[in-house]
C-alpha positions in Angstrom: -0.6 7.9 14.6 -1.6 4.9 13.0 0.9 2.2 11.0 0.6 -0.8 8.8 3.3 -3.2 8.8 3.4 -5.4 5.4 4.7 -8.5 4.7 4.8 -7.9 0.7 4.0 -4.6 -1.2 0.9 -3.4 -1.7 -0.7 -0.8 -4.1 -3.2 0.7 -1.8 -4.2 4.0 -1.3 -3.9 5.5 2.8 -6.5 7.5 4.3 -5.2 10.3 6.4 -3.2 9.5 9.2 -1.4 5.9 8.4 2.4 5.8 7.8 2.8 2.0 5.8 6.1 0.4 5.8 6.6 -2.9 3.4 9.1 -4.8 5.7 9.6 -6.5 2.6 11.8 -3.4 1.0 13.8 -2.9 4.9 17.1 -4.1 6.1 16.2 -5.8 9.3 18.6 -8.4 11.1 17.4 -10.9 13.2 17.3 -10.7 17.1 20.3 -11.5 18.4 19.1 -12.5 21.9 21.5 -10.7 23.7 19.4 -8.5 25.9 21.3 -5.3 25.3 18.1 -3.8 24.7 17.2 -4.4 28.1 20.4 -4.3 30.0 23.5 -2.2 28.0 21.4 0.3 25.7 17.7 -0.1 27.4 14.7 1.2 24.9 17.4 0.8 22.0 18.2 -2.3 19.9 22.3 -2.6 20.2 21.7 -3.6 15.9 21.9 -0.9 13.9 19.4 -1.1 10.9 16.0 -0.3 9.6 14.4 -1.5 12.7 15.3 0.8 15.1 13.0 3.2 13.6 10.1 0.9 13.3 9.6 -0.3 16.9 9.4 3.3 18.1 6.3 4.0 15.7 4.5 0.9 16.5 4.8 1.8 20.7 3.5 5.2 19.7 0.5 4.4 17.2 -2.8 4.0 18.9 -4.1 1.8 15.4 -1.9 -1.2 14.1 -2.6 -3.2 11.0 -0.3 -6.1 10.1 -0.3 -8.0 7.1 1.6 -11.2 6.8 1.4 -14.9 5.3 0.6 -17.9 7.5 3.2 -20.0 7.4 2.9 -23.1 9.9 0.2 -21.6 12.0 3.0 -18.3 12.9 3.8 -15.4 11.1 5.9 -15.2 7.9 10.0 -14.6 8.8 9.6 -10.7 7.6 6.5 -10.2 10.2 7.9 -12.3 12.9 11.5 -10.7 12.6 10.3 -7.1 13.1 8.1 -8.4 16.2 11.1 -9.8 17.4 13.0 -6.7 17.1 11.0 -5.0 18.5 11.7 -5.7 22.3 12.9 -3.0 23.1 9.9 -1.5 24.2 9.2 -3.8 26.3 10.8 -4.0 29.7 12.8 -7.1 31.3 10.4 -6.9 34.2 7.2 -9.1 34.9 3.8 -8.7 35.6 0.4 -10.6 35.9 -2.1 -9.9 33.6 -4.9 -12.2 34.0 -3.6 -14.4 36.2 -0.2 -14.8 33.8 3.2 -13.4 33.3 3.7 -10.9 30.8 6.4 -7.8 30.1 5.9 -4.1 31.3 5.5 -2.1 28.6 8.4 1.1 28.3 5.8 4.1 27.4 3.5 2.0 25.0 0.4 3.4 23.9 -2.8 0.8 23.9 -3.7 0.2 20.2 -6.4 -1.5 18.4 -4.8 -4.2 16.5 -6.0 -5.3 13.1 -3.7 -8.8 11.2 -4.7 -9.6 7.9 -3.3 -13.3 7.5 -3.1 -14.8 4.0 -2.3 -18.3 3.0 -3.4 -20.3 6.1 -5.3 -23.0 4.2 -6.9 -25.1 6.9 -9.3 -23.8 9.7 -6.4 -25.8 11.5 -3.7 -23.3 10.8 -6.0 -20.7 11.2 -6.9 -21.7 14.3 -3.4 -21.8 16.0 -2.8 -18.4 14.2 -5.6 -16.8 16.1 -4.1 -18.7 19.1 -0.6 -17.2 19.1 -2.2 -13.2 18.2 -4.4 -13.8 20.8 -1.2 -14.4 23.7 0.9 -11.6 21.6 -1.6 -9.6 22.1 -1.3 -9.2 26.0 2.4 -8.2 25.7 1.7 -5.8 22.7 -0.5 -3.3 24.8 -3.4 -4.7 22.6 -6.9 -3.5 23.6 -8.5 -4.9 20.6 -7.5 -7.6 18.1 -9.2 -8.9 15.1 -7.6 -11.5 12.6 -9.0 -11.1 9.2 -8.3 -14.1 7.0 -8.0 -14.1 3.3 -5.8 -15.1 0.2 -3.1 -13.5 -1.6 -5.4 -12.6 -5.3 -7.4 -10.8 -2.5 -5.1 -9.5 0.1 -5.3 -5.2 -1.6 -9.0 -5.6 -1.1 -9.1 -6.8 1.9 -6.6 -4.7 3.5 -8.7 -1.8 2.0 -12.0 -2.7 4.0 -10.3 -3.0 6.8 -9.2 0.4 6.6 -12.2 1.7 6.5 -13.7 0.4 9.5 
């Protein structure tokens, strides 16, 4: 299984095999910080919307392709909300990776990792972009990451190509 999480809606066409949800069109609340998903319901977000059936897919797919907007060198809120929700498949205990502390994973596969970022404007923003993917990356289960920059007018396209590699 392979999924593409999307900032904005996109009129692309899927090869076989990718599942694409526009967060954009999905009911997802904030993190609440609570650590319910850890300690009173753990696997399971104690919120009740869209969410809770998009974390699952991203532990399972072995391919993930996120498309957001830079916005101060981070993600855009839709991206970074759904990241944040999805915690729950992560578990509330430590372990060094590379000499640094990061989250056991709870039964995620690795995946190859694919971000197409529009709108960072300077190789500064870009930069600290790649930065913070890189560090997500370690608690994500990531074996691969690449960060494709580009612009909005050319955001379809570029998503596109990158499917086909």
């Amino acid at each position: 299984m392979n999924i593409l999480l999307t900032d904005r809606p996109l009129t692309i066409s899927l090869p076989e095999g990718w599942d694409m949800v526009d967060l954009s069109q999905q009911t997802i609340a904030p993190c609440l910080g609570c650590f319910g998903c850890w300690t009173k319901t753990p696997g399971r977000c104690v919120l009740r919307d869209d969410a809770v059936t998009i974390y699952p897919r991203i532990a399972k797919s072995s391919r993930v392709l996120y498309v957001s907007a830079v916005v101060f060198g981070g993600y855009d809120v839709p991206m970074k909300t759904m990241l944040e929700r999805a915690i729950p498949i992560q578990k509330p205990y430590i372990r060094l990776l590379d000499g640094e502390t990061h989250h056991v994973q709870r039964d995620v596969a690795p995946k190859v990792a694919d971000i197409v970022a529009y709108g960072a404007d300077t190789q500064e923003e870009r930069d600290l972009f790649r930065r913070l993917v890189e560090r997500n990356a370690k608690n994500m289960n990531f074996t691969a990451v690449r960060v494709h920059f580009t612009t909005a007018d050319r955001l379809d396209e570029t998503v596109e190509e990158v499917l086909a590699q």
